[in-house]
N, C-alpha and C positions, 0 to 999 in steps of 0.2 A: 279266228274271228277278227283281228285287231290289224290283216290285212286286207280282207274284203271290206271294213268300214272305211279303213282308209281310200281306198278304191274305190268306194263308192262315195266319199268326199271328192276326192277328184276329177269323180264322172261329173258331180254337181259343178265342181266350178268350171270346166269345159263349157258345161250346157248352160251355164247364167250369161260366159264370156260369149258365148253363140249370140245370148237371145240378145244379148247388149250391142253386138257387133250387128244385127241384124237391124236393130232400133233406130240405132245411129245412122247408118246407110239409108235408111226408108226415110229416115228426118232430113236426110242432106238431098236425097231425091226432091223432095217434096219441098226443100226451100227453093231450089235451081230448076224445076222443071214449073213449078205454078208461079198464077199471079198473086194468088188469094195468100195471106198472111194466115200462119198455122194457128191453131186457140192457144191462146197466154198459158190455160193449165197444161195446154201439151208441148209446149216450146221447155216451160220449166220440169213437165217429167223428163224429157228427154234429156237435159241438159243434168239432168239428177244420175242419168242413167251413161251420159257419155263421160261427168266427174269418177263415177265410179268404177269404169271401165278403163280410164285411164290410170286407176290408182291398181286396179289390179293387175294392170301389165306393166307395171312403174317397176324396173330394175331391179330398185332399191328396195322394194317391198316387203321381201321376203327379209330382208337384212335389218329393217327397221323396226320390224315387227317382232323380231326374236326378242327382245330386252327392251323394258322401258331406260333402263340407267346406259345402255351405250346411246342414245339418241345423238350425245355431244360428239361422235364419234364416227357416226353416221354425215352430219353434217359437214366434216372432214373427207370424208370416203377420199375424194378428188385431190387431196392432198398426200394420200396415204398411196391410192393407183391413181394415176392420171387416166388409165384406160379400167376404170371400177365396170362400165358399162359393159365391158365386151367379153364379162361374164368371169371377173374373178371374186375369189371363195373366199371367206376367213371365216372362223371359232370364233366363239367369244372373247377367247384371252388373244385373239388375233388381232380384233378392231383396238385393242389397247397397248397390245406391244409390238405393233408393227412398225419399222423406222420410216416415219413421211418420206416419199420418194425424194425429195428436194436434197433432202438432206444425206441421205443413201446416194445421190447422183454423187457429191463432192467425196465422199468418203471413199469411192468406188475409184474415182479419181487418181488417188494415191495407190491403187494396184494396177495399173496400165501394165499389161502384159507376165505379170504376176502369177504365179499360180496360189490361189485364195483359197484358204478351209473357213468356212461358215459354219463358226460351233453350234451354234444354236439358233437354228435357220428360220425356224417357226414355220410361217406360210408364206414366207420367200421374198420380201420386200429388198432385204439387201442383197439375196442372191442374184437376183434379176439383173440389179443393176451392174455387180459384179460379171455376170457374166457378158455383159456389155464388150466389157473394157479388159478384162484379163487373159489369162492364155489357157486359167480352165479352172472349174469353183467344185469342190470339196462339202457338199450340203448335207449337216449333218443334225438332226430330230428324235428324240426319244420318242415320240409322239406319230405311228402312223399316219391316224389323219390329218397332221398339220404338212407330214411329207404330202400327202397325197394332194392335199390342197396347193404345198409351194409347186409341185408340178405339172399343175393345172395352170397356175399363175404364170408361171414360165413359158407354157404353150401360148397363152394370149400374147407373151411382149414375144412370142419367138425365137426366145435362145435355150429350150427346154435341152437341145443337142448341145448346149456347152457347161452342162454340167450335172457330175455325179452323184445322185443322192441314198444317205448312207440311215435307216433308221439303226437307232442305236445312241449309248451315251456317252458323248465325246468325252468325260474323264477313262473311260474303261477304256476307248478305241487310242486316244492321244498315243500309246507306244508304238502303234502303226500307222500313225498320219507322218507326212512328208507335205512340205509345201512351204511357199514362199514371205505369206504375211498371213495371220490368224485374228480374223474378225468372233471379237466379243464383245457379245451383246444377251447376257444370262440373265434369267427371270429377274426386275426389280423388286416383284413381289405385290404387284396389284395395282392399280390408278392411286390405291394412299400409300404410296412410297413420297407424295409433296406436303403431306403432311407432317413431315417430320423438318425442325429446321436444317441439319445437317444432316445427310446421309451417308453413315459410313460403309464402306467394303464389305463389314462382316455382314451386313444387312441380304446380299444378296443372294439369287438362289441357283442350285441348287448346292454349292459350297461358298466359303466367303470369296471374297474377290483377293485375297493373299494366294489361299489355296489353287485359287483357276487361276493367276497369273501363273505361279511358278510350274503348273502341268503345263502350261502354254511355252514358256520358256523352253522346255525341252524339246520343242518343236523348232520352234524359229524365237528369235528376238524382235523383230519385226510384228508387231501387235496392238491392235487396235480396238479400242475399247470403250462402248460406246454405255454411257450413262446418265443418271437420272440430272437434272440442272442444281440443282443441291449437292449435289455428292461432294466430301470433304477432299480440295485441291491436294492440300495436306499429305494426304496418304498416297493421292498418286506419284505427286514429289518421291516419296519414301519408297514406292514400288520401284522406280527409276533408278535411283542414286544407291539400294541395296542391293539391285544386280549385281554380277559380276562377270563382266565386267560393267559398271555405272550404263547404264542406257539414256540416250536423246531421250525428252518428253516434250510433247509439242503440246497443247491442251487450246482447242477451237470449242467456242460456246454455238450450239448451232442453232439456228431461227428460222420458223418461218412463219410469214404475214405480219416482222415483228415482235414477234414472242418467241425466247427461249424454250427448245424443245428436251435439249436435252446437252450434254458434255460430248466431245470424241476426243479421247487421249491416245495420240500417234506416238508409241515407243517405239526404237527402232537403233541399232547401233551403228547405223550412217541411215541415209535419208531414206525413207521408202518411193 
């Protein structure tokens, strides 16, 4: 039952965009072909009819309407894909922890020719970019649907062919990764992770940030770690200087339009 109603919601909105699309074109006929000016009450149904026909073929639509509380988020889109229109996907927990492209271009930066494992890929903002600029990316999701989505997103920018995506939980998988630099970027734990004045390491998910440096460690040294604009310096300091042997820490505040987005701490035991 709960797929024929569906189906037959979507017959209805077919047939309303028909009659709207129909409406529209007889109103455009009928200002370009006569001399006579159309009645005031039918200039304003139609123009009721041509608002609402443009909101329901509005892109965003379907994306705006899921959630009242992502709207802030929404209004971003364009910051998050530059190419949002040409039909890329995100979850919920997508519109909120997806790295803004601006900021994903420069990180992405620092692995030119690199081979990149993406622990925790989501719906692929940083893989994207990654696969831009390196020699091959490693994308790895607990989450099928957020895999299915980052590979979707990859076909719009076009480098879906430069890279491998792995569902699965990069603590269990880390003994058979190989690769050059290890992009972390682990759940912060929600939009109020800025409500706390300092944000420490243990804070995040789905282990603390000690625990997922040091399984990252046994990957590579080269590790990049991208976090909330609060997170305590402090600790990254301490991540760096208790390796062994001592690791580089470079720490970039990253912005965009102005406002801090977020921290990226480049560890690395010569430059990446």
């Amino acid at each position: 039952m709960a797929r024929k109603r569906k189906r037959s919601l979507l017959e209805q909105g077919n047939s309303r965009r028909c009659s709207i699309r129909k409406l529209s074109t007889n109103y455009l006929n009928l200002s370009s072909s006569s001399d006579e000016k159309p009645h005031p009450r039918l200039v304003c149904f139609l123009s009721l009819h041509l608002f609402i026909y443009s909101v329901i073929n509005s892109p965003a639509e379907k994306e705006e309407s899921t959630s009242p509380k992502l709207t802030k988020y929404w209004l971003q889109r364009y910051n998050l894909f530059s190419r949002y229109d040409e039909g890329i996907e995100m979850d919920e927990e997508g519109w909120y922890s997806v790295t803004p492209e601006e900021i994903a271009v420069k990180q992405a930066e620092r692995c030119r020719g690199k081979v990149v494992i993406d622990c925790f890929s989501g719906v692929g903002g940083n893989t994207i970019q990654f696969a831009k600029v390196s020699s091959s990316v490693i994308a790895i999701d607990i989450d099928p649907v957020k895999v299915e989505m980052a590979i979707n997103n990859a076909l719009v920018y076009g480098v879906d062919d430069r890279v491998d995506y792995v569902v699965g939980d990069f603590i269990h998988l880390a003994p058979s990764l190989k690769g050059d630099v290890l992009f972390l970027s682990p759940p912060w734990g929600g939009p109020m992770y800025n409500k706390v004045e300092t944000y420490t390491l243990d804070m995040l998910q789905p282990k603390d940030g000690y625990k997922l440096f040091q399984i990252a460690q046994t990957i590579t040294p080269n590790i990049i770690m991208f976090l909330p604009r609060n997170v305590d310096l402090a600790q990254l300091e301490e991540l760096a200087w208790l390796s062994s042997p001592p690791l580089t820490l470079e720490i970039e505040e990253n912005c965009v339009g102005g406002r801090i987005k977020g921290i990226t701490a480049y560890f690395s035991c010569c430059a990446v």
